[in-house]
N, C-alpha and C positions, 0 to 999 in steps of 0.2 A: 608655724611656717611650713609649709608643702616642700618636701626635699625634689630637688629634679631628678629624673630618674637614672641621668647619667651619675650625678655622686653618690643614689644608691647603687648601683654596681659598682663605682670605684672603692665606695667602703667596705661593701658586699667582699670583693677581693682582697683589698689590704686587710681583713678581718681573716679569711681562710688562709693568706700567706702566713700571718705572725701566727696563727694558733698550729700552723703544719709545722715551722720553726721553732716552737718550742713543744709540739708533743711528739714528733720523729725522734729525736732522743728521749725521751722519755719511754716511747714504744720501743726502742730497740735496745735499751738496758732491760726492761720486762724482759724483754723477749731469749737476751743473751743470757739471761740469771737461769734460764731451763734449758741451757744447751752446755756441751760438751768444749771445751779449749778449744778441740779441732774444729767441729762445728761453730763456733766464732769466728774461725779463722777462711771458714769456707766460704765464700759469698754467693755460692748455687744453694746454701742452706739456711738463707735469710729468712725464709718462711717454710723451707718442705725439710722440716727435721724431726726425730724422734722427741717428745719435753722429758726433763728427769728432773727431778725432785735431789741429786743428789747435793747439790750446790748449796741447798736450803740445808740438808742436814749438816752441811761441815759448817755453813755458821750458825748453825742453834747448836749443834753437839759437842762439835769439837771446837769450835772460835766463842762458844759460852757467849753468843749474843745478847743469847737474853739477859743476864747479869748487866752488860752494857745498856740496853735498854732503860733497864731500871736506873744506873744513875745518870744517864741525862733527862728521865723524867724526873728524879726526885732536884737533881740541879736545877732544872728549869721551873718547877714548881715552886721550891722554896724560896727561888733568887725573886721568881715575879709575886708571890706570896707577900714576901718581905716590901720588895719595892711599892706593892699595891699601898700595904699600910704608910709607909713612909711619905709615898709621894701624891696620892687623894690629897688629906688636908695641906699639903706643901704647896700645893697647884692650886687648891681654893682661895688661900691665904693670899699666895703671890698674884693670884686674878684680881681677887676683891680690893686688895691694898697697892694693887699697881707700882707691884717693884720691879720697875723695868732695867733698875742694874742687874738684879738676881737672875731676871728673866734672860739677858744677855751674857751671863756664869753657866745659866745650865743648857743656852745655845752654842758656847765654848766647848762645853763638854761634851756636845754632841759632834761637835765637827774635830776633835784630837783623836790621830791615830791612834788605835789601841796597840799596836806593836810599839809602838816609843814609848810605853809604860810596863810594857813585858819585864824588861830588863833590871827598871826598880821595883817591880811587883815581886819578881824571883827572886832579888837582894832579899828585900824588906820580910817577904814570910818565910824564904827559905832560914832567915836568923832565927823568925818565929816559930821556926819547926813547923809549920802549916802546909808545907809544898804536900802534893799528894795526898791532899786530905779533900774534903767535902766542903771545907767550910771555904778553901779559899776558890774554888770555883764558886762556889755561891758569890761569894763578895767579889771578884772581877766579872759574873755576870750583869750583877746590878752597878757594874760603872755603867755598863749601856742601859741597861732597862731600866734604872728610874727616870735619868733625865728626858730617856722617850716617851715614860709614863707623863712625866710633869709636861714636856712640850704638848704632847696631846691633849691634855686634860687642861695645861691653862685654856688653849682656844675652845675648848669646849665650854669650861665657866665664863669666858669672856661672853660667848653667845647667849648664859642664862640669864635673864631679867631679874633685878636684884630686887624689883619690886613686891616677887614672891614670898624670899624672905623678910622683907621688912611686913607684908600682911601677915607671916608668920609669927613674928615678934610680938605685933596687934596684937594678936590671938594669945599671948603668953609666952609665947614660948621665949627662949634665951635665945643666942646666937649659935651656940653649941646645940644646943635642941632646934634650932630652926636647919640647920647643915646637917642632921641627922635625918629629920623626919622627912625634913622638904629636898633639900638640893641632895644628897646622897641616893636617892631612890630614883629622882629625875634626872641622871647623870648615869646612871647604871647601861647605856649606848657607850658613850666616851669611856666608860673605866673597861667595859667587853671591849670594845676594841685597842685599847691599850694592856691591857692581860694579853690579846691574843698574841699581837705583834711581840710582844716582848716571852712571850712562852715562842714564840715560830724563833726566834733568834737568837733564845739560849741553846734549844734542839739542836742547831743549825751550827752552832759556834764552833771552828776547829781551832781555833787561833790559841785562845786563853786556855781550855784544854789540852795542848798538844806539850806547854811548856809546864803546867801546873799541876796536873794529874799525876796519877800514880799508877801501878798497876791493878791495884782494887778499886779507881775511881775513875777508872778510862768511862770517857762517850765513846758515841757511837762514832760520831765524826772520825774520832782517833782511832779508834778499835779499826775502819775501814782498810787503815795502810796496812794491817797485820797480814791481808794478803796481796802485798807487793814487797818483792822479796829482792835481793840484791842482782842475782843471776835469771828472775824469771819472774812474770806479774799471773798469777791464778786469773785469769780475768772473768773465769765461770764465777768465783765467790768472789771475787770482786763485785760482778756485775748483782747476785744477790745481796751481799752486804748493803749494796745502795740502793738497791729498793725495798729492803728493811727501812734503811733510815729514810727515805724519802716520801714513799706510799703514805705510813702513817698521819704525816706531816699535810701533805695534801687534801686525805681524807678532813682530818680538823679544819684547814684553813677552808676546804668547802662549805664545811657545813656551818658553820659559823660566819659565812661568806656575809650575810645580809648582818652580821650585828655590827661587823668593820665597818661597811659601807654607810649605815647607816648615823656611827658613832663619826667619822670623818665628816661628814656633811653636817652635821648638828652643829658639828665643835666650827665648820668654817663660818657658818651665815649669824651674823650677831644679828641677837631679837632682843 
């Protein structure tokens, strides 16, 4: 159908509105993370200022970024790691055998605040000595990222024709060997876009991190507040600090932009 030429312009414009609304702040923390406290504060110095690099060094040198870096990569790895294996065959299963009570357990799970479990999460492993360790950020990341993985991935199987596997079966193979050869390879959309989402959202996490962490296992999220201070906010390393943790994050979610896309569309249209 031929669009009229007035709702190309009008989407023409609501499309340069929201993308100006959400890249103006994004341009002007760039922009502040190379300027001076007073030059932030200057507003004749929004664009005609000297850039300095020192803001970058006080969080790699002195705020030891990098060390933060590392464990909210290895948290978000190991958490969607874990949940990848757990929740594939758990999504296949609950697809193929249509357990729509289970299916409506791990739709619960997905709508419970996670701060109304903060409270017995810190009980329960602070008894188990676990506070401030690796492991229990790992395990309060995968509260969220499996049951995302499995909501993704059921509508993804619900859309695969089960006719495949059973020509699979024909052919030999077992049930176990038909989910392996067959549906596991041709699902590989749906489980990329569920890694990704669930890798952007442990990165992302300040909540379970800020009560859980230690001093050797701070993210990045949390590490951020280390330059807002009681009597005064750095907002030069500030404004660096977050575009450490935010650039990298972007970069990934671009570049993998077409496998989301593509894994969300698969898993909506049952074939």
């Amino acid at each position: 159908m031929r669009l009229s030429r007035g709702y190309r312009i009008f989407r023409g414009i609501a499309i340069a509105l929201i993308l100006i609304a959400m890249l103006v702040p994004l341009a002007w923390m760039v922009l502040s993370s190379f300027k001076t406290n007073v030059q932030i504060y200057d507003t004749s110095a929004v664009f005609n200022f000297t850039p300095t690099l020192d803001n970058y060094h006080k969080v790699f040198q002195q705020a030891n970024f990098g060390k933060y870096m590392w464990n909210s990569f290895l948290v978000a790895a190991v958490s969607t790691s874990i949940s990848l294996v757990l929740g594939v065959p758990a999504a296949y299963s609950m697809s193929r055998f249509v357990m729509k009570r289970q299916a409506i357990v791990v739709l619960m799970a997905r709508v419970i605040p996670g701060v109304s479990l903060l409270v017995p999460w810190y009980y329960l492993f602070s008894n188990l000595r676990m506070v401030g360790g690796y492991g229990v950020l790992i395990l309060s990341h995968m509260f969220v990222a499996l049951p995302l993985i499995l909501y993704i991935l059921m509508g993804f199987f619900d859309g695969m024709p089960a006719e495949l596997e059973e020509a699979a079966q024909v052919d030999g193979l077992t049930s176990i060997g038909a989910f392996w050869h067959v549906v596991l390879p041709l699902s590989m959309p749906g489980i990329a876009t569920a890694s990704i989402l669930s890798f952007i959202f442990s990165w992302n996490n300040f909540m379970f991190a800020l009560v859980l962490s230690g001093a050797e296992t701070k993210t990045l999220p949390v590490a951020i507040f280390d330059f807002i201070g009681y009597a005064s906010i750095d907002w030069g390393g500030l404004m660096a600090a977050a575009s450490v943790v935010t650039l990298p994050i972007m970069v990934f979610a671009l570049f993998f932009q077409k496998y989301v896309v593509s894994g969300l569309t698969a898993g909506a249209v049952k074939g």
